[in-house]
C-alpha positions as CSV (number, residue, x, y, z in Angstrom):
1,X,-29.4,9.6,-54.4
2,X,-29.4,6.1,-56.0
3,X,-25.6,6.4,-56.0
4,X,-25.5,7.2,-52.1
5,X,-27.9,4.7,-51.6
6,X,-25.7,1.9,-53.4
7,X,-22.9,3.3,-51.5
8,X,-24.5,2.9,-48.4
9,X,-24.8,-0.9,-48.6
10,X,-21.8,-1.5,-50.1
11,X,-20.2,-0.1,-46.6
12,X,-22.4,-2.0,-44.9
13,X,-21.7,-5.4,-46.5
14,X,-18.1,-4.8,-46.0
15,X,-18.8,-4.3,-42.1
16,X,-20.4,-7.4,-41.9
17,X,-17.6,-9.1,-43.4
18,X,-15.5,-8.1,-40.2
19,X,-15.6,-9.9,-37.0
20,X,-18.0,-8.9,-34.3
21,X,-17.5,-8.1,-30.7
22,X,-20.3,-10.1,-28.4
23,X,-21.8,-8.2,-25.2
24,X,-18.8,-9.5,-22.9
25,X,-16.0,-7.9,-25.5
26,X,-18.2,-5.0,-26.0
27,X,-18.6,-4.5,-22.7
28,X,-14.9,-4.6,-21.9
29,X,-14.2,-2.1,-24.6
30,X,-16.2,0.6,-23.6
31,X,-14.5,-0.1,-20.3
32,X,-10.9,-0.2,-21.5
33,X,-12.0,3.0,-23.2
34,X,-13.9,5.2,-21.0
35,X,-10.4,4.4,-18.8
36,X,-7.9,5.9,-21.0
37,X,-9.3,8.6,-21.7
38,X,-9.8,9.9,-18.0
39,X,-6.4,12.1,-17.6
40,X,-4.6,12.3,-14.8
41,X,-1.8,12.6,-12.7
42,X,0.1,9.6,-14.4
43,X,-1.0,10.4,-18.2
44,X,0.7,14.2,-17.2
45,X,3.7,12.5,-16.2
46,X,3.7,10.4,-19.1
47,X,3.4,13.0,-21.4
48,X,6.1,14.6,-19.6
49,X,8.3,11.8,-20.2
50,X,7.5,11.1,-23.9
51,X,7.7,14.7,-25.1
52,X,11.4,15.1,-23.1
53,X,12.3,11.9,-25.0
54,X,11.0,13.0,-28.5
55,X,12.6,16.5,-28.2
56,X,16.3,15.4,-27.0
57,X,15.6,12.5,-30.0
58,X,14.7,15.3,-32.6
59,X,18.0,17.5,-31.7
60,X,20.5,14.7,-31.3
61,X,18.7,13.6,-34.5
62,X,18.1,9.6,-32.8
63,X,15.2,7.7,-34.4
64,X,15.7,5.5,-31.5
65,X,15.2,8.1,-29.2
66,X,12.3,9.2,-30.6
67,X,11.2,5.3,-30.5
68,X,11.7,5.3,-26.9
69,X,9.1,8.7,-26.7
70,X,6.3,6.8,-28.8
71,X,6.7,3.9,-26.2
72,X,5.9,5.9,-23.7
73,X,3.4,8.4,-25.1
74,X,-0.1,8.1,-23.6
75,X,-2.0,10.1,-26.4
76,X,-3.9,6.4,-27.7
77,X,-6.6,6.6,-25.0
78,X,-8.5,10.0,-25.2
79,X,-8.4,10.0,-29.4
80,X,-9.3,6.6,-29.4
81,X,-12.1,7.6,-27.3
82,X,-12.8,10.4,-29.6
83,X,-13.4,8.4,-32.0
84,X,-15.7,5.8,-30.1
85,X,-17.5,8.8,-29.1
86,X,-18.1,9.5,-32.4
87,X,-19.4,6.3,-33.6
88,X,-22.1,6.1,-30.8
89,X,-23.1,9.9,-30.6
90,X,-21.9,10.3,-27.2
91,X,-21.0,14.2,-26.7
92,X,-20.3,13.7,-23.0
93,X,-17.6,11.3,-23.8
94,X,-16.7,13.6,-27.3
95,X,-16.0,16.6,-24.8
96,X,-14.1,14.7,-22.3
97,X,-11.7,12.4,-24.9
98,X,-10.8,16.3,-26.3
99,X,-10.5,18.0,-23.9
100,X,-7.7,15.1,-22.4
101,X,-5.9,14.9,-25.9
102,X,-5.6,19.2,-25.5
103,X,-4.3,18.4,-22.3
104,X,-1.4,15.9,-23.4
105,X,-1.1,18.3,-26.6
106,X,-0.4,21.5,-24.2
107,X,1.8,19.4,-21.6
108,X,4.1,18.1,-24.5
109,X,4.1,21.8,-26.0
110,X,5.3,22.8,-23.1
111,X,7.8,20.2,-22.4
112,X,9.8,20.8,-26.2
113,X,9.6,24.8,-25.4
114,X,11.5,24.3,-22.2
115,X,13.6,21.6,-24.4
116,X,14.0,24.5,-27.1
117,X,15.1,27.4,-24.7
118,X,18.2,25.1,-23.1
119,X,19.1,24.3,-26.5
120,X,19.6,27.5,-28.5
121,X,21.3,28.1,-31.8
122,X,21.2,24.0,-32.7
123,X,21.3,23.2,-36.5
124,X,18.0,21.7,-37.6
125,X,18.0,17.5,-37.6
126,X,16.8,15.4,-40.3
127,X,14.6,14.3,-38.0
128,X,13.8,17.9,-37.6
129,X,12.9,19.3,-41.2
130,X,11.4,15.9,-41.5
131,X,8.0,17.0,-39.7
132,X,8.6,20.5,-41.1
133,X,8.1,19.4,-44.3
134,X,4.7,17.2,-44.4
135,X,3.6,15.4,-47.2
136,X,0.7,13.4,-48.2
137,X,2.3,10.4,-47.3
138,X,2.1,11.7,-43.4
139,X,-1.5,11.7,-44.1
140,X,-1.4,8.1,-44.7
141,X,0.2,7.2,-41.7
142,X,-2.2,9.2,-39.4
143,X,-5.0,7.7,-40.8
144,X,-3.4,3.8,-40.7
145,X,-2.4,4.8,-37.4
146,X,-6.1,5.4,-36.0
147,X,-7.7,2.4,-37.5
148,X,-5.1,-0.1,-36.8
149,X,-5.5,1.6,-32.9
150,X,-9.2,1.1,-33.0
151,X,-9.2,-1.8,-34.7
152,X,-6.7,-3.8,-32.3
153,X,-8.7,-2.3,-29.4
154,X,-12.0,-3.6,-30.3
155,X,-10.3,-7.2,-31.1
156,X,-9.6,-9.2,-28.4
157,X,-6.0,-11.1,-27.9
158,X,-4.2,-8.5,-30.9
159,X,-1.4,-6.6,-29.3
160,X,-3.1,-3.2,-27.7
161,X,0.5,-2.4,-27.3
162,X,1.2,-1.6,-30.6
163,X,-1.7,0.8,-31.6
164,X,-0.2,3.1,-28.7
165,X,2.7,3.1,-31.2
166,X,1.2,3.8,-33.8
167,X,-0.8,6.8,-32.4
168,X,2.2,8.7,-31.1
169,X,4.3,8.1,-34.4
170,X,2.0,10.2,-35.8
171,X,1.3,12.9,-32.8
172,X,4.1,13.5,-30.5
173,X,7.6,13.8,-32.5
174,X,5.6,17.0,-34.9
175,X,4.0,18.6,-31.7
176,X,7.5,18.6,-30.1
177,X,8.9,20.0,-33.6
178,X,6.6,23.0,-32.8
179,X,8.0,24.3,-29.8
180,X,11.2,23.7,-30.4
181,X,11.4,25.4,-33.5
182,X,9.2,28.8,-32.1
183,X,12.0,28.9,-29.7
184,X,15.0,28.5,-32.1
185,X,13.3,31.4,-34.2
186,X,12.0,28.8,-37.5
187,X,8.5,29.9,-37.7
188,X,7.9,28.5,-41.0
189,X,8.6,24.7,-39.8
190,X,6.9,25.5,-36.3
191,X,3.5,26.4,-38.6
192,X,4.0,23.6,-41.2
193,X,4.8,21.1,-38.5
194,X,1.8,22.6,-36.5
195,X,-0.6,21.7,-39.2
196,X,0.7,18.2,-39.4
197,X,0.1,17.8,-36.3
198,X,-3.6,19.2,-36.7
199,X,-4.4,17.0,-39.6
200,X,-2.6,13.9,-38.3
201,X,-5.0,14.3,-34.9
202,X,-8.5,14.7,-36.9
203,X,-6.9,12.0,-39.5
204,X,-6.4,9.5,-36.3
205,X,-10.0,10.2,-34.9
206,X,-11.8,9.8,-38.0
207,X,-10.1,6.5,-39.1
208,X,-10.8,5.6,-35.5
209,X,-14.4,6.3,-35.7
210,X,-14.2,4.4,-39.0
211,X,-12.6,1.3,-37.6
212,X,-15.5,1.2,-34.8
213,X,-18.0,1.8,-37.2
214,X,-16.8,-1.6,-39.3
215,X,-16.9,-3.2,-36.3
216,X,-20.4,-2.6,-36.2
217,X,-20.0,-0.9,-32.6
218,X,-22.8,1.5,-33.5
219,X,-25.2,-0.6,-34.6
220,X,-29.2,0.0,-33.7
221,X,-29.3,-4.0,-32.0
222,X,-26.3,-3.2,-30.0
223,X,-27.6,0.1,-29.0
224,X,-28.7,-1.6,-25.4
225,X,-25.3,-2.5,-24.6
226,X,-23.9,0.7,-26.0
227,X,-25.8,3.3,-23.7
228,X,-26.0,1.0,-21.2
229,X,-22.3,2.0,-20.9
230,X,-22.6,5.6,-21.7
């Protein structure tokens, strides 16, 4: 208990070494958040467009391809708004960030099985066996790729741009894996890229929540501003 206890501070001076947002930023978050993770007709057609791109760039084995699909991929906004949901106990917002991110997960599933089905017989890519092979290191990068998308969310003037990145790095290359390889008849890298994918999206939401948390977005004195929002 005393150990937990001692634990408990320690996190808590280690937030309050981190910069905090005032009522404007705060504000302004919650905004920028609440936004993206509302799907629609232009994150379908984005996810469209990034899992097409991340499927030709896994057969053609392109990194740069697969670049241009995580440029493009709109999965930042409902996990990051997962995560927020988390930190604040909002379950309206919890449901609603999910049930988006299933969305963009289903539409890019769909997008590499049509992908896999006018491409039969390919040899596996690097890129390929890559995902079908997860290691603890893929780990790491879901759970950088959360905080630094929180992180440079909640901090006004860092470049937004590049969390988005970051968050599809980690999400849309191993989901388009997974239909491409059910179709090709590979069901062993179609299950172990499946459960990176599963771990790199709870990975990304937790380190999100995390990142919020530091920020002190939770706290009980910004509580006012907080539901005022939700």
């Amino acid at each position: 208990m005393r150990e937990s206890k001692g634990q408990l501070r320690w996190f808590e001076r280690l937030s309050y070494s981190f910069p905090e947002l005032d009522r404007k930023d705060r504000k302004a978050l919650f905004e920028k958040v609440e936004a993206g993770a509302d799907g629609g007709i232009d994150y379908v057609v984005m996810m469209v467009l990034s899992s097409g791109l991340a499927s030709l760039g896994l057969l053609e084995d392109s990194p740069a391809v697969i670049i241009g699909a995580m440029l493009v991929a709109p999965l930042m906004g409902p996990l990051i708004g997962a995560g927020l949901a988390l930190t604040v106990g909002n379950l309206v917002l919890y449901r609603k960030s999910i049930g988006v991110a299933i969305l963009g997960i289903t539409t890019g599933f769909l997008v590499s099985i049509v992908m896999g089905l006018l491409n039969p017989g390919f040899e596996p890519s690097l890129e390929i066996e890559a995902r079908g092979n997860p290691d603890v290191l893929d780990l790491g990068v879901a759970v950088i790729s959360g905080f630094v998308a929180a992180y440079a969310l909640g901090r006004p003037g860092l470049a937004n741009s590049l969390a988005g990145v970051a968050i599809a790095a980690a999400l849309v290359p191993p989901l388009c894996v997974v239909g491409i390889s059910l179709t090709n008849g590979q069901p062993v890298v179609a299950i172990n890229s499946a459960i990176l994918l599963l771990t790199n999206l709870v990975a990304i939401i937790l380190s999100a929540a995390l990142a919020f948390r530091l920020l002190r977005i939770g706290d009980d004195k910004n509580a006012q501003v907080t539901y005022a929002w939700v």
